[in-house]
TORPA-4810 file (N, C-alpha, C, O; in nm, 3 decimals):
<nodes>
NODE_1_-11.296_-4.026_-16.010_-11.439_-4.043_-16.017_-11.504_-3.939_-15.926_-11.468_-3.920_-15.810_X
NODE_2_-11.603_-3.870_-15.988_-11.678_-3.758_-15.901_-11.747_-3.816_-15.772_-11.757_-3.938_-15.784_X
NODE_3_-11.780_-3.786_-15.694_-11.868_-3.797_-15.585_-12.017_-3.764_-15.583_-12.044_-3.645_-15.601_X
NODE_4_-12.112_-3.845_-15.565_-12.262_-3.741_-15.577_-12.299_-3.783_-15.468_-12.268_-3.892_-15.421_X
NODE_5_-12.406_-3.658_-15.389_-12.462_-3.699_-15.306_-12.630_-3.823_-15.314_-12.719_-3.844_-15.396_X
NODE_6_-12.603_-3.859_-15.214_-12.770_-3.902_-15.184_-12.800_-3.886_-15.069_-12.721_-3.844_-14.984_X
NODE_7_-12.927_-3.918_-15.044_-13.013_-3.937_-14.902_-13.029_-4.052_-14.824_-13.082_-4.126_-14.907_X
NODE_8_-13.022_-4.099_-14.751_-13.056_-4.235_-14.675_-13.142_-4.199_-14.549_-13.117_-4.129_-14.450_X
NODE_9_-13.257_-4.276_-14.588_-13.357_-4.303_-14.434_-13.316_-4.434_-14.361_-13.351_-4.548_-14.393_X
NODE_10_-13.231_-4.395_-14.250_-13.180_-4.498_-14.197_-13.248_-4.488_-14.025_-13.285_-4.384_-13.972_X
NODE_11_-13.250_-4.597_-13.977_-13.296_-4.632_-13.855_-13.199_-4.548_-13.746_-13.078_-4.568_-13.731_X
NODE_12_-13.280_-4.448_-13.674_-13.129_-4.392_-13.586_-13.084_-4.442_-13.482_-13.027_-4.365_-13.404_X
NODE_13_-13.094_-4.595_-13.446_-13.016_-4.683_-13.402_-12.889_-4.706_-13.435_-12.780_-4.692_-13.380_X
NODE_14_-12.958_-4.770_-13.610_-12.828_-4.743_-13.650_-12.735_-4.689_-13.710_-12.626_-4.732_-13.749_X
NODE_15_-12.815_-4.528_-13.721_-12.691_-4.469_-13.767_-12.602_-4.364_-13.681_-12.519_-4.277_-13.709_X
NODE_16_-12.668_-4.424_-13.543_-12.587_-4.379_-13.412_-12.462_-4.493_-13.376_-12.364_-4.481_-13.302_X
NODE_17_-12.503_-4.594_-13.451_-12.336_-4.711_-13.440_-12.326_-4.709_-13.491_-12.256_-4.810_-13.490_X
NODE_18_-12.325_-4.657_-13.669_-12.226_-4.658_-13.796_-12.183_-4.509_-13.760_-12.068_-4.499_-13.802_X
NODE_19_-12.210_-4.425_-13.719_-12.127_-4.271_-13.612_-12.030_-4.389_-13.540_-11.912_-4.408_-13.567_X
NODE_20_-12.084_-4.438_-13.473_-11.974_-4.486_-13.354_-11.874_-4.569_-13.460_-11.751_-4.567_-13.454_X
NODE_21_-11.920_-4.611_-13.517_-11.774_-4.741_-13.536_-11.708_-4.647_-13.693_-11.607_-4.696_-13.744_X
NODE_22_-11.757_-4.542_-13.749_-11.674_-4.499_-13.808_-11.594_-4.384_-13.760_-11.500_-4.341_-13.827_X
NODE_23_-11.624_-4.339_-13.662_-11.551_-4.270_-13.500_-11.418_-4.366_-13.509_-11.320_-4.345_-13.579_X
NODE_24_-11.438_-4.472_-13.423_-11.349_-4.582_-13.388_-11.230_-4.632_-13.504_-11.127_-4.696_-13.484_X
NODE_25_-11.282_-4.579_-13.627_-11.176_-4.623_-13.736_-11.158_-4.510_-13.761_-11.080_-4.502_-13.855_X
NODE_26_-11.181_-4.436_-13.734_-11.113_-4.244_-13.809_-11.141_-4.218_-13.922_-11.065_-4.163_-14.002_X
NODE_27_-11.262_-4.258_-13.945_-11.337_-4.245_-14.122_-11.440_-4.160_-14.132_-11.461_-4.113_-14.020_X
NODE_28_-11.505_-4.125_-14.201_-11.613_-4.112_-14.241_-11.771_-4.174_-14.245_-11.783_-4.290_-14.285_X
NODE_29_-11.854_-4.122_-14.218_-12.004_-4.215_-14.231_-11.997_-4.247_-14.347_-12.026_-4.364_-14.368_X
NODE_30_-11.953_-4.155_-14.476_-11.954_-4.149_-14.595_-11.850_-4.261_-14.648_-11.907_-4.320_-14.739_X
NODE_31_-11.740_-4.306_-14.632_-11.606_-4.348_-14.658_-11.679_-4.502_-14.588_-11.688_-4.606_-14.655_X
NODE_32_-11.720_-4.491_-14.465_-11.726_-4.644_-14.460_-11.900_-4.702_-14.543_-11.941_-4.812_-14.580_X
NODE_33_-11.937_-4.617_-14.543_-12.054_-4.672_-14.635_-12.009_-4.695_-14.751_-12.045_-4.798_-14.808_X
NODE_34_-11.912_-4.599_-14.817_-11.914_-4.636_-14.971_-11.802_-4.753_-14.953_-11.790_-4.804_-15.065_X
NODE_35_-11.726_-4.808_-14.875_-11.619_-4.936_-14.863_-11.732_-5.053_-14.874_-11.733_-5.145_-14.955_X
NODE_36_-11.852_-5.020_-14.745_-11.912_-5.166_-14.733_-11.956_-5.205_-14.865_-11.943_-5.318_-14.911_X
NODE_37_-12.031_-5.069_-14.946_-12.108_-5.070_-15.092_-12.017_-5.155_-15.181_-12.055_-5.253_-15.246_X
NODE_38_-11.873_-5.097_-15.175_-11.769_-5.152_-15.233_-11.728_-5.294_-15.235_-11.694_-5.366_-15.330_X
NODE_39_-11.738_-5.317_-15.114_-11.714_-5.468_-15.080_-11.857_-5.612_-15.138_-11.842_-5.725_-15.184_X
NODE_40_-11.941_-5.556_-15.114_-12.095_-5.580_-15.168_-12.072_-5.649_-15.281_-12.083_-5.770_-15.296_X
NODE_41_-12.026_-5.536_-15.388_-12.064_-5.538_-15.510_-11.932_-5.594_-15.534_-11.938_-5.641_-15.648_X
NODE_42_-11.827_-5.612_-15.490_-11.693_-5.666_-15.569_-11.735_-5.821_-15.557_-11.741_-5.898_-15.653_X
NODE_43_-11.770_-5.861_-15.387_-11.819_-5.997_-15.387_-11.940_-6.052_-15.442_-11.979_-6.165_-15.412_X
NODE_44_-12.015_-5.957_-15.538_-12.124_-5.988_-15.579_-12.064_-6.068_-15.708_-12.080_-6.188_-15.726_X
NODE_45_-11.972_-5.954_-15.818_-11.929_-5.963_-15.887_-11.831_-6.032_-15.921_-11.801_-6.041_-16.040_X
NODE_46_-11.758_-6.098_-15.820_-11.645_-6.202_-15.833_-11.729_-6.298_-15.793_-11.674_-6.384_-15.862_X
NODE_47_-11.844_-6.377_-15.724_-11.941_-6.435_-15.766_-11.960_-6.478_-15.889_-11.919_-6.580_-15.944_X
NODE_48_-12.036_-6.376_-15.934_-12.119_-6.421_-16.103_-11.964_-6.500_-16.177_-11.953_-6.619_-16.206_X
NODE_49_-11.852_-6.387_-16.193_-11.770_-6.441_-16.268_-11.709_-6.568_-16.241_-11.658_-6.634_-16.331_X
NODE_50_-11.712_-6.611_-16.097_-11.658_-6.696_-16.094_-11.803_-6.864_-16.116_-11.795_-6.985_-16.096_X
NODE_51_-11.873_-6.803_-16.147_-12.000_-6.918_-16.169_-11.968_-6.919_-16.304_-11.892_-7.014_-16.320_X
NODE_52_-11.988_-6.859_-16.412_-11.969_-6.864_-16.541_-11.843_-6.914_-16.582_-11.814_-6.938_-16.699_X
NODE_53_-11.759_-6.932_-16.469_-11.583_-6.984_-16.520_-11.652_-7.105_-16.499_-11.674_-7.167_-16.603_X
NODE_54_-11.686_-7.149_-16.410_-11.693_-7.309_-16.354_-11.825_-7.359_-16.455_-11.801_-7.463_-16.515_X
NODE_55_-11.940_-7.307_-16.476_-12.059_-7.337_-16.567_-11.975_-7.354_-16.741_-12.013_-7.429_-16.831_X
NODE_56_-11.895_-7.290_-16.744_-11.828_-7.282_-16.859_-11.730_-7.474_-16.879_-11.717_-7.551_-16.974_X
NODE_57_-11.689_-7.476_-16.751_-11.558_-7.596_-16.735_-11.665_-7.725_-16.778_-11.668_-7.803_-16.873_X
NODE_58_-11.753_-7.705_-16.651_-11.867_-7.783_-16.685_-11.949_-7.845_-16.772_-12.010_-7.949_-16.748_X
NODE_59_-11.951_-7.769_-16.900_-12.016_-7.744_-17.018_-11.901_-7.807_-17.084_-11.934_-7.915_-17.134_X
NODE_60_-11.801_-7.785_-17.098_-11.632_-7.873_-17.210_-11.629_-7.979_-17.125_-11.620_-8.079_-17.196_X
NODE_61_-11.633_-8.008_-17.018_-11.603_-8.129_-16.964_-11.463_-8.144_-16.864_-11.429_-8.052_-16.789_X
NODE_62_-11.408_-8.239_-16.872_-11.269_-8.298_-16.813_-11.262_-8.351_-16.860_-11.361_-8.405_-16.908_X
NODE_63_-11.100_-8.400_-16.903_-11.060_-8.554_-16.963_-10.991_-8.591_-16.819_-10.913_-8.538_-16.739_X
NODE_64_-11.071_-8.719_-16.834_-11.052_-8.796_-16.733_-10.922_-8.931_-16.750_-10.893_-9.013_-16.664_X
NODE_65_-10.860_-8.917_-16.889_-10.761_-8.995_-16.894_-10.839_-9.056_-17.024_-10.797_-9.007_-17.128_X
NODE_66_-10.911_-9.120_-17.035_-10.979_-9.195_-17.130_-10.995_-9.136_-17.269_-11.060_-9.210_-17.344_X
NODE_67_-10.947_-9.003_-17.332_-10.954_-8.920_-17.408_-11.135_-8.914_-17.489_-11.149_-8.878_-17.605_X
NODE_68_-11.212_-8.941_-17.432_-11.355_-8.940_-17.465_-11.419_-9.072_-17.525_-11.518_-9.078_-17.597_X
NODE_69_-11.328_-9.190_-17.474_-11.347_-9.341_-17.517_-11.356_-9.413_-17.363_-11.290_-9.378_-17.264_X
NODE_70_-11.461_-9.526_-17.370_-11.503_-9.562_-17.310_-11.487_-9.681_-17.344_-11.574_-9.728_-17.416_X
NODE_71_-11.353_-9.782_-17.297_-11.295_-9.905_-17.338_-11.403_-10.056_-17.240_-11.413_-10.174_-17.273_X
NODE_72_-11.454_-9.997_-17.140_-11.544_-10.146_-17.087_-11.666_-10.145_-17.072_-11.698_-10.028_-17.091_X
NODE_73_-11.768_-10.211_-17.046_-11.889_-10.186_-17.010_-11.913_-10.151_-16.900_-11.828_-10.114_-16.820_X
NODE_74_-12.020_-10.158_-16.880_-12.148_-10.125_-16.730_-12.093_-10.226_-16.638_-12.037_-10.195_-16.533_X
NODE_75_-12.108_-10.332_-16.674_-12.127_-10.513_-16.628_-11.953_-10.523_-16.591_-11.925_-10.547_-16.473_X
NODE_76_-11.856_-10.508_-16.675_-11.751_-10.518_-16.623_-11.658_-10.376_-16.546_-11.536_-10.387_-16.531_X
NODE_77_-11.711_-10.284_-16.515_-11.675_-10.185_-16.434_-11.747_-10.198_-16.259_-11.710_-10.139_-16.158_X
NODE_78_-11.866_-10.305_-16.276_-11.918_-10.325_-16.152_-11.877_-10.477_-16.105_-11.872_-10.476_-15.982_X
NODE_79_-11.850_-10.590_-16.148_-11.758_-10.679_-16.156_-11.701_-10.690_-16.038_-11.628_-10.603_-15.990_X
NODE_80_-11.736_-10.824_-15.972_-11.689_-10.822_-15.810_-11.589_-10.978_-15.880_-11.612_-11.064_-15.965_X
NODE_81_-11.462_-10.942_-15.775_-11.403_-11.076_-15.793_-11.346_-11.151_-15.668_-11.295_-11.262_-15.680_X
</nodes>
């Protein structure tokens, strides 16, 4: 995959400690920005997919043993003895 540049107006606070802490790991300003970007968007994206797995389960249901029959009532499932 090619590389392109861009520009960033960043606060020079902090881009005097993203210098420092990509100093401290032996990287790049460039290399650890595009990891965090990386990380961002993978957990963005394993997110969504994992909502649409579970919205999906949700939607078919569970069998709960009962195979979609409902053998007692209201009155005898609350039934004190």
């Amino acid at each position: 995959m090619a590389n392109r540049n861009v520009t960033l107006s960043l606060p020079e606070e902090l881009l005097k400690e993203a210098k420092v802490l990509a100093a401290r790991r032996e990287s790049s300003l460039s290399a650890l920005l595009a990891g965090a970007l990386r990380e961002m968007i993978d957990r963005e994206s394993g997110y969504a997919l994992a909502r649409e797995e579970e919205l999906f389960e949700l939607e078919r249901g569970f069998d709960l043993g009962t195979h979609g029959e409902i053998t007692w009532s209201r009155e005898e499932a609350h039934e004190r003895r």
